[in-house]
N, CA, C and O atoms as a Maestro MAE file, in Angstrom:
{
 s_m_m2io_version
 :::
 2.0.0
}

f_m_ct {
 s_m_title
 :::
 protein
 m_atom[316] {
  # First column is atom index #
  i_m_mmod_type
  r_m_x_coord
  r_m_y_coord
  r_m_z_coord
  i_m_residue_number
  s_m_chain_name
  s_m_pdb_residue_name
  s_m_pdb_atom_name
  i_m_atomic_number
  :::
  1 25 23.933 -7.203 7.271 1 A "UNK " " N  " 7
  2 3 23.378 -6.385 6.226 1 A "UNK " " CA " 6
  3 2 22.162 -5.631 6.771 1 A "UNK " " C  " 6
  4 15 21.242 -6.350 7.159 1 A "UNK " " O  " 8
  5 25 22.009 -4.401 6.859 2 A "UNK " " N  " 7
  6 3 21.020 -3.291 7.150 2 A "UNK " " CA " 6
  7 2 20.001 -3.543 5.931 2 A "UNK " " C  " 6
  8 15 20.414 -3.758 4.791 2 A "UNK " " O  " 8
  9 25 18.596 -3.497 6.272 3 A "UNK " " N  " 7
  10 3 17.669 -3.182 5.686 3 A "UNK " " CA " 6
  11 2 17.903 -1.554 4.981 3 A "UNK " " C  " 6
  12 15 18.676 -0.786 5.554 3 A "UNK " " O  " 8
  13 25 17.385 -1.240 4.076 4 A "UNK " " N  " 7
  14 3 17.212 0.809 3.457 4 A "UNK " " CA " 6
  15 2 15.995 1.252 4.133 4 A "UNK " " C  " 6
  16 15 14.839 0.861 3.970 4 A "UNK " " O  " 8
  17 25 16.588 2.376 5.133 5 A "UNK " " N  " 7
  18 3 15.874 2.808 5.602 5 A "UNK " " CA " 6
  19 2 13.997 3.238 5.455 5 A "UNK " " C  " 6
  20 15 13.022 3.467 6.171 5 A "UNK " " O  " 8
  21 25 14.453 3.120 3.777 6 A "UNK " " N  " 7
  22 3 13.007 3.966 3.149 6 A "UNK " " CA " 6
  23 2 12.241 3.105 2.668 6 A "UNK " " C  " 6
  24 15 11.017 3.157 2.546 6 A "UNK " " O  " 8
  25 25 13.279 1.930 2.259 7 A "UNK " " N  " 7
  26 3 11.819 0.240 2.708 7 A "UNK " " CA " 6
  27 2 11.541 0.232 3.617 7 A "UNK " " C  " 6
  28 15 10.370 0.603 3.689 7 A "UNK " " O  " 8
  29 25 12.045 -0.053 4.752 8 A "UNK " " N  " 7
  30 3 11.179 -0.237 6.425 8 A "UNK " " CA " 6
  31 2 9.840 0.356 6.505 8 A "UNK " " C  " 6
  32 15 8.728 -0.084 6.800 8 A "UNK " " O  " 8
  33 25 10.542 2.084 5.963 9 A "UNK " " N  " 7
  34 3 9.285 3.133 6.740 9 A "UNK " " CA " 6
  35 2 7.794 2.546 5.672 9 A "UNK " " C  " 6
  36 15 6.680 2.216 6.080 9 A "UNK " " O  " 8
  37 25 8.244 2.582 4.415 10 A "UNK " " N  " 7
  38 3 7.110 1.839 3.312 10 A "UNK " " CA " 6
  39 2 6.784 1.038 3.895 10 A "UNK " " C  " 6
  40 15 5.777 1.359 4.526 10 A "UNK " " O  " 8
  41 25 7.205 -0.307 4.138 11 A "UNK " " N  " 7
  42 3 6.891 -1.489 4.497 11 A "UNK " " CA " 6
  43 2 6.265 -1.067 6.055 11 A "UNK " " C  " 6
  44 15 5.174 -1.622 6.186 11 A "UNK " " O  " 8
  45 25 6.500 -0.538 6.844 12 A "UNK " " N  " 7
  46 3 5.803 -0.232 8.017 12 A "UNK " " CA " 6
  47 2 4.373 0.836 7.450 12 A "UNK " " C  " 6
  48 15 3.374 0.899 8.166 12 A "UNK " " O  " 8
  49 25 4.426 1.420 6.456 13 A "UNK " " N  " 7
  50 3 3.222 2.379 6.469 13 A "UNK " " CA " 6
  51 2 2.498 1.411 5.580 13 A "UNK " " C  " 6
  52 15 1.329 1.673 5.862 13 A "UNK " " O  " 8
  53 25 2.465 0.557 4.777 14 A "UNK " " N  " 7
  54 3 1.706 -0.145 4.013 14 A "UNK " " CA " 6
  55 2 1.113 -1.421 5.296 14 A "UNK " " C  " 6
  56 15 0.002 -1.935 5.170 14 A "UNK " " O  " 8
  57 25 1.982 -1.753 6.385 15 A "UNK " " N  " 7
  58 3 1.419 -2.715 7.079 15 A "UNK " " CA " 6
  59 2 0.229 -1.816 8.332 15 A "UNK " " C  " 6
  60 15 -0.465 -2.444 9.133 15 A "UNK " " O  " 8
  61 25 0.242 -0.403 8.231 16 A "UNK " " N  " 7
  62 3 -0.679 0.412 8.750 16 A "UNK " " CA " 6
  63 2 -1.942 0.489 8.223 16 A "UNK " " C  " 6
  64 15 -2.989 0.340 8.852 16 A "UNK " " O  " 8
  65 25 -1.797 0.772 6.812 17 A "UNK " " N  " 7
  66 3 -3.171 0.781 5.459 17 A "UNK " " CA " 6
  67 2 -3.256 0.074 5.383 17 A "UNK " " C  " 6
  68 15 -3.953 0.180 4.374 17 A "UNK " " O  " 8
  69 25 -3.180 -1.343 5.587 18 A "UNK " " N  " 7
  70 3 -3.791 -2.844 5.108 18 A "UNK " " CA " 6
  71 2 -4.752 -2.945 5.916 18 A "UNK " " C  " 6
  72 15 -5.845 -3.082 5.367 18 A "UNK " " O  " 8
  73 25 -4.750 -2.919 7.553 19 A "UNK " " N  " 7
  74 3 -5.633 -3.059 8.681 19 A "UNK " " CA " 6
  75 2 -6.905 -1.858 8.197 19 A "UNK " " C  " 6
  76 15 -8.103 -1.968 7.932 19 A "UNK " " O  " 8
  77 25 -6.178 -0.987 8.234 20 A "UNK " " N  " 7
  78 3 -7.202 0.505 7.844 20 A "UNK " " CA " 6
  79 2 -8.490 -0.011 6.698 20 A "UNK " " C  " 6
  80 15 -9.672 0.288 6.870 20 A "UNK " " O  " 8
  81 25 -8.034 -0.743 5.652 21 A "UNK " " N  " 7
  82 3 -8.390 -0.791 4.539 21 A "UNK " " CA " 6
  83 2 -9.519 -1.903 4.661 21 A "UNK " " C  " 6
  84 15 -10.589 -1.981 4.057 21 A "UNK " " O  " 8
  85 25 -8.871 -2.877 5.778 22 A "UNK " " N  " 7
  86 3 -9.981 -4.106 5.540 22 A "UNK " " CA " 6
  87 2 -10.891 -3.689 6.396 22 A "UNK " " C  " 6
  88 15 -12.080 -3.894 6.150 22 A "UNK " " O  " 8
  89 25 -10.516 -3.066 7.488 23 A "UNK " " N  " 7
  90 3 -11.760 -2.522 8.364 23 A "UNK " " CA " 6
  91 2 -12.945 -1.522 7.632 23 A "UNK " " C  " 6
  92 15 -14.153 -1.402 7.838 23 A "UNK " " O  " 8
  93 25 -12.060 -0.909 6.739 24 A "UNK " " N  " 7
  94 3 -13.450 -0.429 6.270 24 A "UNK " " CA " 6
  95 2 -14.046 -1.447 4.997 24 A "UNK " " C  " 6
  96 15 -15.036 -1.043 4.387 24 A "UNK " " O  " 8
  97 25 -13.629 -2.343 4.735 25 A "UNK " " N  " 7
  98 3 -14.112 -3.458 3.977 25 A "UNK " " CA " 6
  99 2 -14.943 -4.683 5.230 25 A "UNK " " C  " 6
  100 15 -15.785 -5.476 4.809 25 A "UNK " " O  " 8
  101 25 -14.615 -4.660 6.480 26 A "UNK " " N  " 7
  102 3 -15.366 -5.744 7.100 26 A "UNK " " CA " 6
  103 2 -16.548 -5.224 7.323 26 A "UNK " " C  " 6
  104 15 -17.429 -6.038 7.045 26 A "UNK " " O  " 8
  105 25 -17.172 -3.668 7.915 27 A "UNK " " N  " 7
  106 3 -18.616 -4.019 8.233 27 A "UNK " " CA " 6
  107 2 -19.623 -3.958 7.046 27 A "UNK " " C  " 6
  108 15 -20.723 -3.464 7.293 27 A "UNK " " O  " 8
  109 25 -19.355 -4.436 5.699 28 A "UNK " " N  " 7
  110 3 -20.298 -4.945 5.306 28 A "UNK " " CA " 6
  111 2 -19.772 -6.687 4.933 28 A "UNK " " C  " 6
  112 15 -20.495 -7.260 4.117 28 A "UNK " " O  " 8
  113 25 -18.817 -7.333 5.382 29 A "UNK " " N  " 7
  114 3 -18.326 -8.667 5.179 29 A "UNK " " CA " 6
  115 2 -17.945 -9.086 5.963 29 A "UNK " " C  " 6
  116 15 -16.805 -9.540 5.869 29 A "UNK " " O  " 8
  117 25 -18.850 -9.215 7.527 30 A "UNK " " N  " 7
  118 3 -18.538 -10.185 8.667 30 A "UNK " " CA " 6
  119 2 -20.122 -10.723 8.732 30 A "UNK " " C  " 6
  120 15 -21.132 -10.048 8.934 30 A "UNK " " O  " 8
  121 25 -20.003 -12.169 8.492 31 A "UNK " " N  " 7
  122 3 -21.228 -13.059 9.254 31 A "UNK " " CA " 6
  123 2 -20.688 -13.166 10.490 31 A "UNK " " C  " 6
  124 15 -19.560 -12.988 10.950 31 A "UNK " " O  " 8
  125 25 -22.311 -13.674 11.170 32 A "UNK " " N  " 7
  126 3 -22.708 -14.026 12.490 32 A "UNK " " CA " 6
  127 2 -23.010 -15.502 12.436 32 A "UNK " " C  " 6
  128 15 -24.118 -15.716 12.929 32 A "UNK " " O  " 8
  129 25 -22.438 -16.542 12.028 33 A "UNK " " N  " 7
  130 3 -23.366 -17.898 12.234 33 A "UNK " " CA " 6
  131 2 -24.142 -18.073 13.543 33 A "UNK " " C  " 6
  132 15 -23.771 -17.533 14.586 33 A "UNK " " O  " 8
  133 25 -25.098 -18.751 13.465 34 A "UNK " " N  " 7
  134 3 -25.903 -18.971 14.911 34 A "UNK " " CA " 6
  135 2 -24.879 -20.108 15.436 34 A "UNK " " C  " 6
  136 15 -24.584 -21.184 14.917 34 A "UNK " " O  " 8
  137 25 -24.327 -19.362 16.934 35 A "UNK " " N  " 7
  138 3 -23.810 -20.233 17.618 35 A "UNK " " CA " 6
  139 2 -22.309 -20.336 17.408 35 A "UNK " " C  " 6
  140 15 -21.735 -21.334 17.842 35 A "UNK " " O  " 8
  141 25 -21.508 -19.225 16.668 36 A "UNK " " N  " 7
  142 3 -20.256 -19.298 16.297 36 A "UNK " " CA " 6
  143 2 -19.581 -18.086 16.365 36 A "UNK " " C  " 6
  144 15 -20.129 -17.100 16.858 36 A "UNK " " O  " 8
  145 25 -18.487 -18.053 15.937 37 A "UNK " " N  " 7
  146 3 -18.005 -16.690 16.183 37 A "UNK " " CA " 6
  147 2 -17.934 -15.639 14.834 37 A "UNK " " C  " 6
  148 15 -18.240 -15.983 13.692 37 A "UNK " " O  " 8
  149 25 -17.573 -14.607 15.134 38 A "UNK " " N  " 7
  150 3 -18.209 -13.670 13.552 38 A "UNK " " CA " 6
  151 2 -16.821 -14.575 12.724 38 A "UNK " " C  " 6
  152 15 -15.969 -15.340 13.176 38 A "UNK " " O  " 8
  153 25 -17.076 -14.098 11.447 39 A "UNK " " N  " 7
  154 3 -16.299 -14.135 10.370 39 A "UNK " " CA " 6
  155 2 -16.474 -13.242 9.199 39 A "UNK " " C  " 6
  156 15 -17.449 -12.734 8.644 39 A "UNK " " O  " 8
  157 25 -14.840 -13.225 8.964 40 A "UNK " " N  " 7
  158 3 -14.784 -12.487 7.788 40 A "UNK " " CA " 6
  159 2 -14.467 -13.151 6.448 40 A "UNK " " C  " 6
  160 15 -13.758 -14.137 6.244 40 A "UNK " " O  " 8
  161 25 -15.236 -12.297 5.466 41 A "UNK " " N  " 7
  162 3 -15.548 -12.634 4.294 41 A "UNK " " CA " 6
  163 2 -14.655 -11.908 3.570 41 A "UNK " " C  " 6
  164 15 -14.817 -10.688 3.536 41 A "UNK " " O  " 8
  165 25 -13.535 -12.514 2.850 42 A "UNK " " N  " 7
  166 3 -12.452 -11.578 2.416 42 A "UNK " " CA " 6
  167 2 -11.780 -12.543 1.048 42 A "UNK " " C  " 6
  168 15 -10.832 -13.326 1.101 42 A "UNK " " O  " 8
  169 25 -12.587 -12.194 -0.091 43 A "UNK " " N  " 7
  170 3 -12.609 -13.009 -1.264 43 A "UNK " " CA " 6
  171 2 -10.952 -12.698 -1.845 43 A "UNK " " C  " 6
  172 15 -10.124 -12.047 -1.208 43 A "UNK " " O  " 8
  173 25 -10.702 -13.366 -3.267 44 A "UNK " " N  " 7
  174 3 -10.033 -12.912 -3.962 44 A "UNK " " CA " 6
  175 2 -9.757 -11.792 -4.262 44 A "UNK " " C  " 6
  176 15 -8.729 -11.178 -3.974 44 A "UNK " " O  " 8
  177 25 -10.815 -11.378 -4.973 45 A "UNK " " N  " 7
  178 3 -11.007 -10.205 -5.604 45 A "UNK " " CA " 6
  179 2 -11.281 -9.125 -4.869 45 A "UNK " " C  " 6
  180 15 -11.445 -8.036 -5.419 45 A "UNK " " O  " 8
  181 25 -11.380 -9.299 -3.315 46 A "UNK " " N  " 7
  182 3 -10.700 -8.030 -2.425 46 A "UNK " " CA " 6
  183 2 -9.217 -8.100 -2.187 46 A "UNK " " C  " 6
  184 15 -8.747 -6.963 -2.127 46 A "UNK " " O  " 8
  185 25 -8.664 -8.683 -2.091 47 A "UNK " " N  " 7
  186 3 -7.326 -9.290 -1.709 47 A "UNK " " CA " 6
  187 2 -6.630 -8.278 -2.609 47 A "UNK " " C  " 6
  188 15 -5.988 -7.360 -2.098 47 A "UNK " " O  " 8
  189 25 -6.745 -8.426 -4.092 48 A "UNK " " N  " 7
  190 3 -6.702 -8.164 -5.219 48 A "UNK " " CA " 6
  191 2 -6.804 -6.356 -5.225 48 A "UNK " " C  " 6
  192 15 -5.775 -5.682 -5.202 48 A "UNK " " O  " 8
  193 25 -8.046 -5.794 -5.257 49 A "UNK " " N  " 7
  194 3 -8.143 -4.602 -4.529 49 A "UNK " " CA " 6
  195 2 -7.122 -4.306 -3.795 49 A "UNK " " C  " 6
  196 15 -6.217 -3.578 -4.204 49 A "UNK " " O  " 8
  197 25 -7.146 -4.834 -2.627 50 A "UNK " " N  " 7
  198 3 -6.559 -4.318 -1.424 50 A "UNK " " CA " 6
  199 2 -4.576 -3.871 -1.557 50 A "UNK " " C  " 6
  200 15 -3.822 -3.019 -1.086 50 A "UNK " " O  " 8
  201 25 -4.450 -5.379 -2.742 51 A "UNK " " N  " 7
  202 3 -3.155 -5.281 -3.087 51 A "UNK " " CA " 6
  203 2 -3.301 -4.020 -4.161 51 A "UNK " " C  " 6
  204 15 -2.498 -3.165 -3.786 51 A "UNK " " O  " 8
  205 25 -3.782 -3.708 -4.972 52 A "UNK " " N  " 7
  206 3 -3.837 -2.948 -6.029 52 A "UNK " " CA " 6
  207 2 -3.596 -1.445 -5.115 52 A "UNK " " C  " 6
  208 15 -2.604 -0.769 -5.387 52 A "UNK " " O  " 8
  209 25 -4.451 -1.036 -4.153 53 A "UNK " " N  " 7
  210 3 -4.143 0.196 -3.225 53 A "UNK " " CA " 6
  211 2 -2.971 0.158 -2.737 53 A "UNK " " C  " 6
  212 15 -2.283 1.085 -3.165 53 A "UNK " " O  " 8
  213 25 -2.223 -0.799 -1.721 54 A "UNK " " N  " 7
  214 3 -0.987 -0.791 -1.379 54 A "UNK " " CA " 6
  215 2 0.197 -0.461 -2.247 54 A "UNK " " C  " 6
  216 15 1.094 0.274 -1.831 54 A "UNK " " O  " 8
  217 25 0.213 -1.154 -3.805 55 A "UNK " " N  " 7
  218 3 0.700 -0.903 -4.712 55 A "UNK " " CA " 6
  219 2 0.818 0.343 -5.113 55 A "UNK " " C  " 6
  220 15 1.919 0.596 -5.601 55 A "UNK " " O  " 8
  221 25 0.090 1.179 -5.076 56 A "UNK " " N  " 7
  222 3 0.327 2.636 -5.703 56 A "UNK " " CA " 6
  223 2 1.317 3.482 -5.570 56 A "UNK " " C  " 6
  224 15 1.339 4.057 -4.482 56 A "UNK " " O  " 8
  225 25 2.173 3.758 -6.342 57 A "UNK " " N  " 7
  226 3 3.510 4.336 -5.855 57 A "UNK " " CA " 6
  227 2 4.419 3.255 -5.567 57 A "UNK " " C  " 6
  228 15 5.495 3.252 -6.165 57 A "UNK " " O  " 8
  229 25 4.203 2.501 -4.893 58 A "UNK " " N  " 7
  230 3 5.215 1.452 -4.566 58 A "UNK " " CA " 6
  231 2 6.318 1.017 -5.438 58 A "UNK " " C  " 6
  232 15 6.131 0.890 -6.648 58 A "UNK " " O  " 8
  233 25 7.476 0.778 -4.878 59 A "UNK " " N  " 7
  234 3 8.371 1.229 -5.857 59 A "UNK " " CA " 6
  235 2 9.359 -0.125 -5.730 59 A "UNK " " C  " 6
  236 15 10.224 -0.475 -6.533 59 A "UNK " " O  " 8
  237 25 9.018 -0.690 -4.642 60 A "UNK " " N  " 7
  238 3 9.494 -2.099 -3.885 60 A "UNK " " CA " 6
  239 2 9.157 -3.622 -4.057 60 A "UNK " " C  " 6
  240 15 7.973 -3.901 -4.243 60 A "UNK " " O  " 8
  241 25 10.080 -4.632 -4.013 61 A "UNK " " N  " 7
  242 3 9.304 -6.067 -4.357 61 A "UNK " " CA " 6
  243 2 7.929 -6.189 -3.983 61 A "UNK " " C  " 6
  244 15 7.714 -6.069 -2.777 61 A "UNK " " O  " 8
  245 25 6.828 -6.425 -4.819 62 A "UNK " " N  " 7
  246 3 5.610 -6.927 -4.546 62 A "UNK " " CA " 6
  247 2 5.305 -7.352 -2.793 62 A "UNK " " C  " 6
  248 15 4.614 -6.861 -1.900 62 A "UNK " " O  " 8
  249 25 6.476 -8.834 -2.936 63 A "UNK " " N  " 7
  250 3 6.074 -9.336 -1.982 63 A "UNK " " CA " 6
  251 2 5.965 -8.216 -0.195 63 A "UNK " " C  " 6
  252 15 5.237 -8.616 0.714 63 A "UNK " " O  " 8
  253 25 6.385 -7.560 -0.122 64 A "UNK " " N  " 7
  254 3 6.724 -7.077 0.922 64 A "UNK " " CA " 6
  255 2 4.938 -6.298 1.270 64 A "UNK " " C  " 6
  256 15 4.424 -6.334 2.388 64 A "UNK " " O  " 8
  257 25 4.204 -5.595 -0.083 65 A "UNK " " N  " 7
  258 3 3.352 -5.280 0.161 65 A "UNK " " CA " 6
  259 2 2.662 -6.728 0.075 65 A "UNK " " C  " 6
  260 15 1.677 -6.546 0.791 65 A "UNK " " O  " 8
  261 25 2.589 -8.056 -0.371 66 A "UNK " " N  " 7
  262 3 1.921 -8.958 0.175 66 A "UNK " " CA " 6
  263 2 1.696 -9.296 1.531 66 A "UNK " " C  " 6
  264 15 0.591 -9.508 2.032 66 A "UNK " " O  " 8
  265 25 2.774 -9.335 2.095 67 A "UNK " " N  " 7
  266 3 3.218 -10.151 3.421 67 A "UNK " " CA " 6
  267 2 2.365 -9.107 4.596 67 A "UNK " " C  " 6
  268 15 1.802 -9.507 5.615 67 A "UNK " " O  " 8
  269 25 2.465 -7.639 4.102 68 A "UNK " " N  " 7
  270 3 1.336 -6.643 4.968 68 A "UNK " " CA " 6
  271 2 0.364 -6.888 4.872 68 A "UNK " " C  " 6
  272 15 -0.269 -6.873 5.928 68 A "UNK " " O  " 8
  273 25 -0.569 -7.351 3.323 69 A "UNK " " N  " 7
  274 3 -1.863 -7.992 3.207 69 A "UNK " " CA " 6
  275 2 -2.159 -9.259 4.346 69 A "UNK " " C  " 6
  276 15 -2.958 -9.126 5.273 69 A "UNK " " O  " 8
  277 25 -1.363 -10.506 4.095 70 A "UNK " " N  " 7
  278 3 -1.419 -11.508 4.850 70 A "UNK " " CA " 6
  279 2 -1.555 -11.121 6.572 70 A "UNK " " C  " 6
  280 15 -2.554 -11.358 7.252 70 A "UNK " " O  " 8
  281 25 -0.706 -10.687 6.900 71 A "UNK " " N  " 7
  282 3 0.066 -9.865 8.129 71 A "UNK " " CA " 6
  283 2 -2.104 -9.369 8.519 71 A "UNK " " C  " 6
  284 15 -2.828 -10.041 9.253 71 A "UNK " " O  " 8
  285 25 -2.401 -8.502 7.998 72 A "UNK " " N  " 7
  286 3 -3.457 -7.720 8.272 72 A "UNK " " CA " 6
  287 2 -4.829 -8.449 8.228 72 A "UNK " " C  " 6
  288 15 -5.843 -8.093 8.828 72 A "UNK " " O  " 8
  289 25 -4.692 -9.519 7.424 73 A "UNK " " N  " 7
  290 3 -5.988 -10.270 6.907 73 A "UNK " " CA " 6
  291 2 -5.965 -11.277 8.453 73 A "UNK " " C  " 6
  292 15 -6.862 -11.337 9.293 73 A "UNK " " O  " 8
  293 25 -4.971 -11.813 8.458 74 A "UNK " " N  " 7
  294 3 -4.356 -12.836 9.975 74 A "UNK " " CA " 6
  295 2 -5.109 -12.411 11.084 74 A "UNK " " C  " 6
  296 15 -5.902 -13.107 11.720 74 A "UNK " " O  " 8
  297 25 -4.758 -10.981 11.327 75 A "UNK " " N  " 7
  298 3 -5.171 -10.351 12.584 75 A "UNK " " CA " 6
  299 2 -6.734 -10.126 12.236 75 A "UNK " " C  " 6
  300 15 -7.383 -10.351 13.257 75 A "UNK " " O  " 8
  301 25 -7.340 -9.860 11.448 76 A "UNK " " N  " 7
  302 3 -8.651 -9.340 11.247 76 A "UNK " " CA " 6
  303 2 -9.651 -10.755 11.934 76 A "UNK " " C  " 6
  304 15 -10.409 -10.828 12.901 76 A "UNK " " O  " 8
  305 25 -9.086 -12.008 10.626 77 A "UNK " " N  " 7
  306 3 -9.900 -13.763 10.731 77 A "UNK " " CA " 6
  307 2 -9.447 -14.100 12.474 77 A "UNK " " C  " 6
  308 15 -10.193 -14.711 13.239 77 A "UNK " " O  " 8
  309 25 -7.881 -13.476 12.914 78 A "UNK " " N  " 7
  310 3 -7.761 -14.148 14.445 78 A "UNK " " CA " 6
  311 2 -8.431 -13.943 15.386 78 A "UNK " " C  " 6
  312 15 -8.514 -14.645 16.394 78 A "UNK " " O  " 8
  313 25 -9.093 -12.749 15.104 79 A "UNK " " N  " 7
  314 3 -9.797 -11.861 16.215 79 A "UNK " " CA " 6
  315 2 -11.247 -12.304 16.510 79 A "UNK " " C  " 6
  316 15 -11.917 -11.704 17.351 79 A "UNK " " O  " 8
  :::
 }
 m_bond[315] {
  # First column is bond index #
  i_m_from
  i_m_to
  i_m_order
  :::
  1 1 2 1
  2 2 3 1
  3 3 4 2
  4 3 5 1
  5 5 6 1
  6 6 7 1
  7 7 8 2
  8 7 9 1
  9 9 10 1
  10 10 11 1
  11 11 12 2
  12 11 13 1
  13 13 14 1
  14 14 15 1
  15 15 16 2
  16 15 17 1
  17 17 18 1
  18 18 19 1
  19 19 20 2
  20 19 21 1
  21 21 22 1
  22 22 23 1
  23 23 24 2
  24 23 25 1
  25 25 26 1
  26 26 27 1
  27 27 28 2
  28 27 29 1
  29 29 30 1
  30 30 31 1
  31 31 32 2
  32 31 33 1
  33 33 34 1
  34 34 35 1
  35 35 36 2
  36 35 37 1
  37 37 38 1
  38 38 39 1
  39 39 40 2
  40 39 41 1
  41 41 42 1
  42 42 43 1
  43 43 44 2
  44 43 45 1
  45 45 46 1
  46 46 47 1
  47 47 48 2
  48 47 49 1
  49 49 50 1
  50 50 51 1
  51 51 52 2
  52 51 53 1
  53 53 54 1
  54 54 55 1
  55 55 56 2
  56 55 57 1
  57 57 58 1
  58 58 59 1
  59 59 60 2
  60 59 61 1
  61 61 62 1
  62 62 63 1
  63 63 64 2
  64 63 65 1
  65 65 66 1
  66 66 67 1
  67 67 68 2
  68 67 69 1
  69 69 70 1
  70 70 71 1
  71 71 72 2
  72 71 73 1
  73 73 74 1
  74 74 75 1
  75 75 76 2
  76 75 77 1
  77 77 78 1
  78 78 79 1
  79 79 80 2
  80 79 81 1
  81 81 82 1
  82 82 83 1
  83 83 84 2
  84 83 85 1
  85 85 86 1
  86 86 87 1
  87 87 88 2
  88 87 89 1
  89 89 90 1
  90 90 91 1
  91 91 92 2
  92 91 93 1
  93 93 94 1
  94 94 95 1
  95 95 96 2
  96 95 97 1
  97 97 98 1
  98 98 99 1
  99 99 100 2
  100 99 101 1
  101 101 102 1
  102 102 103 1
  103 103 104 2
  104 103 105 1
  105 105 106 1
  106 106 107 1
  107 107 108 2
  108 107 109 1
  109 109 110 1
  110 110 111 1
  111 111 112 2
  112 111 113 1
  113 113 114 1
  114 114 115 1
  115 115 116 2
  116 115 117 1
  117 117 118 1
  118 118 119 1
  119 119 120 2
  120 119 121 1
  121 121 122 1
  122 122 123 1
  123 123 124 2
  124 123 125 1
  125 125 126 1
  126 126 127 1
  127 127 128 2
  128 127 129 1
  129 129 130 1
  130 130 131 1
  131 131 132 2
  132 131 133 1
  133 133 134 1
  134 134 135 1
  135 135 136 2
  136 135 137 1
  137 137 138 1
  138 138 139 1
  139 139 140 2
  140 139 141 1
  141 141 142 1
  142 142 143 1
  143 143 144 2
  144 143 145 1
  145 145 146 1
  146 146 147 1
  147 147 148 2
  148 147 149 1
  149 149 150 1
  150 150 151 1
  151 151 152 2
  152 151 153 1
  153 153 154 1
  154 154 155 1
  155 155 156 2
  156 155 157 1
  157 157 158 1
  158 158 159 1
  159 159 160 2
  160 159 161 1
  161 161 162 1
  162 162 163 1
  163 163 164 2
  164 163 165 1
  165 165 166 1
  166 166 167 1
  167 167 168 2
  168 167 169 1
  169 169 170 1
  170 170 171 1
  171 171 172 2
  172 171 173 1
  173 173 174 1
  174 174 175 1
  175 175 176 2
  176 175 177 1
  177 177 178 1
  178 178 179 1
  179 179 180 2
  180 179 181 1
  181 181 182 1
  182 182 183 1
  183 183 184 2
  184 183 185 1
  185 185 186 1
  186 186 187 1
  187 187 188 2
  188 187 189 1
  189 189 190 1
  190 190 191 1
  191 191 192 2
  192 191 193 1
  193 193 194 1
  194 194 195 1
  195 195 196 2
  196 195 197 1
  197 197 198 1
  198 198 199 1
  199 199 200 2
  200 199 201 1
  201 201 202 1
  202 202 203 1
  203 203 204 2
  204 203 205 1
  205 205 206 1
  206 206 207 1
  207 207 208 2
  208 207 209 1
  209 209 210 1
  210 210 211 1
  211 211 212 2
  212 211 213 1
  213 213 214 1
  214 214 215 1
  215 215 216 2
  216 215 217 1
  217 217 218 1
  218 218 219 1
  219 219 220 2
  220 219 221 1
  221 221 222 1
  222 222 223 1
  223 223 224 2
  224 223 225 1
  225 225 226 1
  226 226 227 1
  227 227 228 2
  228 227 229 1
  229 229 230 1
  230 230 231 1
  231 231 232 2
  232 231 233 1
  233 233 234 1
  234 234 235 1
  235 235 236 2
  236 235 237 1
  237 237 238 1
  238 238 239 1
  239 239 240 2
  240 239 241 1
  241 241 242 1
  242 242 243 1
  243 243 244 2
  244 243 245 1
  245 245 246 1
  246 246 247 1
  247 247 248 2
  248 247 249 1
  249 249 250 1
  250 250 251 1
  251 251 252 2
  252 251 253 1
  253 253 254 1
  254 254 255 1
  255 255 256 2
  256 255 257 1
  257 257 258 1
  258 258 259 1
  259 259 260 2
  260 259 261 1
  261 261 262 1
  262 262 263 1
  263 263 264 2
  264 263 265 1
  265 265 266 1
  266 266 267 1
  267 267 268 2
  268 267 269 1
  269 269 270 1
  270 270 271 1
  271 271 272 2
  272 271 273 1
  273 273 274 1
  274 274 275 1
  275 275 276 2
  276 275 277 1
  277 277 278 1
  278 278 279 1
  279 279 280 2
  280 279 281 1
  281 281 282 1
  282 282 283 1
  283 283 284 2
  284 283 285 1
  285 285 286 1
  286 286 287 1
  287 287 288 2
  288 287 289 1
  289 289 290 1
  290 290 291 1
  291 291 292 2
  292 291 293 1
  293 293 294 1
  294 294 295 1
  295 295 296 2
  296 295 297 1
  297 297 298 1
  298 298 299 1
  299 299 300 2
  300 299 301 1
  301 301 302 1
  302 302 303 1
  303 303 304 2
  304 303 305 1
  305 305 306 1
  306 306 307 1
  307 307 308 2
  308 307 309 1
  309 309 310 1
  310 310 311 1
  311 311 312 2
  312 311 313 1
  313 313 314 1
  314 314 315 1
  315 315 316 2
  :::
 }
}
């Protein structure tokens, strides 16, 4: 069974704007602990946001724009 072409490209451009989105949400929500490595501060109620932007237009199961949130938040805390 083939994926629809025009989910992929969505699902690939929403997993583009998630990274985009938190970066401009991290430099005011990364601590420095003394002696540790930075961290990001990435509450609910950005999550929430962040899903609410991806959503716009979206025309596709929720989850798919979740899994780009997760997907993007992963790489941001791994780094």
């Amino acid at each position: 069974m083939e994926a629809p072409k025009d989910l992929m490209e969505a699902y690939f451009e929403a997993k583009k704007k998630a990274p985009k989105e938190i970066m401009n949400h991290v430099m005011s929500h990364v601590t420095h602990p003394e002696g540790g490595k930075a961290r990001l501060s990435f509450r609910a109620g950005d999550r929430r946001r962040l899903r609410s932007i991806l959503l716009e237009g979206w025309k596709y199961s929720k989850h798919y724009a979740d899994s780009a949130i997760n997907s993007a938040i992963g790489l941001a805390k791994g780094g």
